[in-house]
N, C-alpha and C positions, 0 to 999 in steps of 0.2 A: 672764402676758401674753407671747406669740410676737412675734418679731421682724417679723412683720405686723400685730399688729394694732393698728387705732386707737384711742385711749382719747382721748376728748374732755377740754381741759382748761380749767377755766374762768380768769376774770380780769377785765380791763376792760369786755367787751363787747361791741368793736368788731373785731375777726376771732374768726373761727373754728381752734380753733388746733388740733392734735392731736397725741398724743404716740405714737411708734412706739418700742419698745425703748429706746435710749440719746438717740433725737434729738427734734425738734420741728417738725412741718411747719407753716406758714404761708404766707398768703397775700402773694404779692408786689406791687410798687407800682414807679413810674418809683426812687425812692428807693432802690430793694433794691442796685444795684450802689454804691452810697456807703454804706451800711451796712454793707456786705459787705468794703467795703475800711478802713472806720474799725475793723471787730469783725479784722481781722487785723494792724492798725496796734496795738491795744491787747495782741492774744497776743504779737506780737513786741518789745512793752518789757515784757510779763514781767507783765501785769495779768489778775489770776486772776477779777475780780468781773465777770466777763460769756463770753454763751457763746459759741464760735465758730462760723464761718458752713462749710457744706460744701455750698455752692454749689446747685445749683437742682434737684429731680426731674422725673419726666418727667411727672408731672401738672403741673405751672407752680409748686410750691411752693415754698418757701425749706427749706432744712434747717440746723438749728440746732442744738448741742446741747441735749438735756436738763439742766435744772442740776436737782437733788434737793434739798429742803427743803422747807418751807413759805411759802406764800403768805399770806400776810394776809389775809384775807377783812373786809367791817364787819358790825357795830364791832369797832373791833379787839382782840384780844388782849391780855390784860395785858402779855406779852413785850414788844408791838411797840408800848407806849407808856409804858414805863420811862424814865428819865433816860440808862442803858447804851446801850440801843439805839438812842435819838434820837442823841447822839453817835454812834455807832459808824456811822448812815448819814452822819451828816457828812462824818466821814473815810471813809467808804466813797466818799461824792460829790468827795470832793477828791483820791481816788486816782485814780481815773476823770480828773478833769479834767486831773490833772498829766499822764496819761499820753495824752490826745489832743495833749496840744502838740508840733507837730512834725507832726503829720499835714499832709499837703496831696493834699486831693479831684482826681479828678482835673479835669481841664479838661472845662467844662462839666458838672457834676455836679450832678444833680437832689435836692434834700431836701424830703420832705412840709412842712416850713414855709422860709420864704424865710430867709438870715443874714442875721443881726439883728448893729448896729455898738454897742458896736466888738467886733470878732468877735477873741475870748483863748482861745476853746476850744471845742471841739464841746459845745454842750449834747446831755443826753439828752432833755430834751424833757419828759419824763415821771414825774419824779423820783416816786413814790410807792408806801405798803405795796404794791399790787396792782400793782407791779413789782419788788419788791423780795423774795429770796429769804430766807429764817430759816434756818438751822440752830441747833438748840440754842436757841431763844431768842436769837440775834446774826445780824444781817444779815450777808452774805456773798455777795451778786454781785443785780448790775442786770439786769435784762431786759426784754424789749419795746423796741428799739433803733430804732423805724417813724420816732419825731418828731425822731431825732437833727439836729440840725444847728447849722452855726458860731453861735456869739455869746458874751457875754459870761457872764461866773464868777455874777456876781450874778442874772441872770435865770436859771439854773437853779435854784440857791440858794434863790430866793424864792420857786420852787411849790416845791420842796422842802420847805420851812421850812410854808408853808402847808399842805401835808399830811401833816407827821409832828409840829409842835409840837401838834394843829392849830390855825392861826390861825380860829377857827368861832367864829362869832357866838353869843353866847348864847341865842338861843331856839332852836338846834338841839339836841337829846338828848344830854345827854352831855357837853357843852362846857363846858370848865376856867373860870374867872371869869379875865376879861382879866388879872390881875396873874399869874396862873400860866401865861399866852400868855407873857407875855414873860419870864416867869423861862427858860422853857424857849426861846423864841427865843433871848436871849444863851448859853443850853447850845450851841446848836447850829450860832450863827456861831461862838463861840468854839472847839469842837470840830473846825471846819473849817477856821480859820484865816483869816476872813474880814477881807479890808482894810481899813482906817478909812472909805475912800471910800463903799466897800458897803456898809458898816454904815448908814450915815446912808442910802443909795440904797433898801433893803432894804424898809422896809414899804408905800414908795409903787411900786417894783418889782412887791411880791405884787399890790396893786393892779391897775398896769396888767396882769401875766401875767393875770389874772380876765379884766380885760375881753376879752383876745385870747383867751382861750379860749371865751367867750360868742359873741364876734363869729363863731368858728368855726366851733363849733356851727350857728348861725340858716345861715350859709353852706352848709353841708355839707348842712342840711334845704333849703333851696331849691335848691341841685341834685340834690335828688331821693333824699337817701342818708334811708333808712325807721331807718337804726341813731339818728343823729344828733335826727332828727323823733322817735322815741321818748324819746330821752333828756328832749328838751325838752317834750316834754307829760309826765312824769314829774315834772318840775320843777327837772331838774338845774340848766337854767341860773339858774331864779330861784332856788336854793341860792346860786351863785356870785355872780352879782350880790348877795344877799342881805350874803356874808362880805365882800365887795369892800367895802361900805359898812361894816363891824363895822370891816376893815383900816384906811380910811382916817379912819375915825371916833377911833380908839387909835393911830394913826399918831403923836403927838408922845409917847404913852410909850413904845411899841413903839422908836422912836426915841432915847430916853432910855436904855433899859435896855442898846440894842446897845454904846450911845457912853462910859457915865458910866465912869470907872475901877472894875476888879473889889474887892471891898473887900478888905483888909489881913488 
């Protein structure tokens, strides 16, 4: 492939992304210059799991590095549902967080979602396999940085946790029986080094992040966006809603298992 040409790359869905040589064009949004200034906040404390931003071409795109590895596609990969790897995005999510602190947007700075209180850190927004890079079988850097914006540790945390432990309802294909949800959720607060506060916050969290993602969704299809209107006759959102109730249904073990002391 020449240093022109576009090679389409898949992923979530919702842009059209293409890869040129070493970088990644993407479509921009009022958001791009606060992304742009958070993905240069993160090179300059020295954080290698994201890629950086080289400012806009002259088609209106965004230009980003290319990061090399693999994508997770569903179902996932034995790799990218191992005990290793669940932890290792943990701390991948927690290196990320630690090194937004200190950041400050500029004045008046536009984010595709509103900050959310109490605002500890730029959430990614997006925490999941199909933004998240593999090498080797070990994640190694976040991408798609569109939903970044401020809020709290634990509302990243808890999609996160929902799509890499994953928190899924039993009548979905494939989905661990709820006592192996929560073994693996305590892997993955613990991995991350999640606060006692959180801990307990944490299943009814994933909860509400579902319903905001739902609400989005029906949003985004009645102003007209055909991406969103697919998803939903698809039936994403009644997936979401579906685990929302699985979450809050197991929410007093889910609850148990982040809280009880590790055993001896």
């Amino acid at each position: 492939m020449s240093e022109h040409d576009e090679e389409p790359l898949t992923g979530g869905g919702v842009n059209q992304v293409v890869r040129i040589g070493a970088t990644v064009r993407r479509p921009t949004g009022p958001w791009t210059p606060a992304v742009h200034a958070l993905l240069a906040h993160l090179a300059a404390r020295g954080f290698t799991g994201a890629p950086s931003a080289h400012g806009i071409e002259v088609q209106g795109r965004e230009v980003l590095d290319f990061v090399p590895g693999e994508v997770p596609g569903d179902p996932l990969p034995d790799y990218a549902r191992s005990d290793q790897a669940l932890g290792e995005v943990a701390r991948l999510l927690r290196r990320y967080h630690d090194a937004t602190e200190g950041f400050l947007p500029a004045v008046g700075a536009v984010w595709y979602f509103p900050p959310r209180e109490p605002i500890e850190v730029i959430c990614h927004g997006d925490v999941a396999p199909y933004n998240c890079v593999f090498r080797d079988g070990r994640p190694v850097a976040l991408i798609d940085f569109d939903t970044a914006h401020p809020g709290p540790r634990v509302w990243d945390v808890a999609y996160a946790a929902y799509r890499f432990v994953p928190l899924s309802d039993s009548r979905h294909d494939g989905a661990d029986p709820v006592g192996e949800q929560a073994r693996r959720l305590r892997l993955f607060a613990d991995a991350y080094g999640l606060a006692e506060g959180d801990r307990l916050a944490l299943p009814v969290t994933a909860a509400d992040r579902l319903a905001h993602l739902v609400r989005h969704m029906h949003d985004r299809a009645a102003a007209g966006d055909r991406t969103f209107a697919a998803h939903i006759a698809r039936g994403d959102a009644a997936l979401y809603d579906t685990d929302r109730e699985h979450i809050l249904r197991h929410r007093a073990l889910f609850a148990t298992a982040l809280t009880d002391p590790p055993p001896a």
